[in-house]
C-alpha positions in Angstrom: 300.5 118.9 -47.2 300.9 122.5 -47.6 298.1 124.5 -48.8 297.3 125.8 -52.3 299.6 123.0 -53.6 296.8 122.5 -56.3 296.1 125.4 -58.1 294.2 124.1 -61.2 290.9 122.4 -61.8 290.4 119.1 -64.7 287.1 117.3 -64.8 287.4 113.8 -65.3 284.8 112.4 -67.8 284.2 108.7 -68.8 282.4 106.6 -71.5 278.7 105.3 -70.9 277.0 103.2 -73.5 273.2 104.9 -73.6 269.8 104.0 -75.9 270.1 105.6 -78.7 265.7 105.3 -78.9 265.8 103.0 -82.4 266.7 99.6 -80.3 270.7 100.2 -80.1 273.0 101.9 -78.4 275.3 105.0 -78.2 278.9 106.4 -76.6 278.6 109.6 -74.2 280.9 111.2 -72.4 279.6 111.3 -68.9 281.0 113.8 -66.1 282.1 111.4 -63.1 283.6 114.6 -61.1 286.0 118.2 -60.7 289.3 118.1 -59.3 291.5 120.3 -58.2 295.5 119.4 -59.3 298.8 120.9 -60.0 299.1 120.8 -64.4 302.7 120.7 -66.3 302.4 120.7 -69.7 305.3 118.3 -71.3 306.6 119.2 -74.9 304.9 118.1 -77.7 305.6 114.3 -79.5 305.1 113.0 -82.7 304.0 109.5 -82.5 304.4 107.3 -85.6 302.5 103.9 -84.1 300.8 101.7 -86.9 302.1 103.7 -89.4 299.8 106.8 -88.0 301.5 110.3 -88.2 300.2 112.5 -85.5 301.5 115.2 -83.3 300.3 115.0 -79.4 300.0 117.1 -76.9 301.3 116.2 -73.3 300.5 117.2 -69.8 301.3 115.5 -66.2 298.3 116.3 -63.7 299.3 115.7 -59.6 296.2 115.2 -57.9 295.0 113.3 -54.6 293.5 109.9 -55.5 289.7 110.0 -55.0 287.3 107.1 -54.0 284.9 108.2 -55.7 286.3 108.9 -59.1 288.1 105.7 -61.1 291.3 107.4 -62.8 291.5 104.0 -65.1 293.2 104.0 -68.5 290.3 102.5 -70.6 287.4 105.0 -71.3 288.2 107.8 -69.2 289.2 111.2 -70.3 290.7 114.0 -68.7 289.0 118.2 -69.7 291.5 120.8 -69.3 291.1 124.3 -70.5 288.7 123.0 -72.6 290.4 120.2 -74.6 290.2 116.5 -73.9 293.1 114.4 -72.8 293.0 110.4 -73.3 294.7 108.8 -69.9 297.9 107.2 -70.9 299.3 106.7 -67.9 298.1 106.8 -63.7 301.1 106.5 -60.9 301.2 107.1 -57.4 303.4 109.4 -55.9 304.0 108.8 -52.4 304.2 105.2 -51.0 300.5 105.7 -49.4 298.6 106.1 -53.0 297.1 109.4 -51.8 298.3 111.3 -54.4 298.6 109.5 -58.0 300.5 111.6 -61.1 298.7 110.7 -64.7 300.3 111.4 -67.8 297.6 112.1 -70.7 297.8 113.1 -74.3 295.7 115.1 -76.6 295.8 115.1 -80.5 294.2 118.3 -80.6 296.6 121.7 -80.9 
């Protein structure tokens, strides 16, 4: 591994169900951890699923596969430069799993 192969930081962020203090419950976005990774921003799609017409914006994130953090599809998020990307994709890399590449999309430009 050479060294400063990651030169950018995204916090990875993920859904908790909390009292909301009247007896039910409530969504927030709960900080599971920082990490450092190597960012390429793809060009922009328009997706057209359902009949919804939206423009999204695209990056690929290398990073080493953590332990600690769970990179899974459902309710986790991605904070880059201080927009939010939805996880559409997590692969690994090299035949080991150390480091994983996830594609995730943003809807806001």
């Amino acid at each position: 591994m050479r060294p400063r192969k990651y030169i950018n930081r995204v916090s990875v962020y993920q859904g908790v169900a909390t009292a909301d203090g009247v007896g039910g419950s409530t969504s927030v976005m709960s900080l599971l951890g920082d990490s450092w990774c190597n960012v390429k921003t793809l060009s922009v799609q328009r997706v057209t699923d359902l009949g919804l017409n939206e423009n999204s914006l695209l990056i690929e994130v290398n990073l080493r596969d953590r332990s600690d953090i769970d990179y899974s599809i459902t309710n986790t998020q991605l904070k880059y430069q201080n927009l939010f990307y939805n996880i559409i994709r997590v692969e690994p890399i090299n035949l080991d799993g150390k480091e994983i590449k996830i594609t995730a999309a943003s809807n806001q430009l």
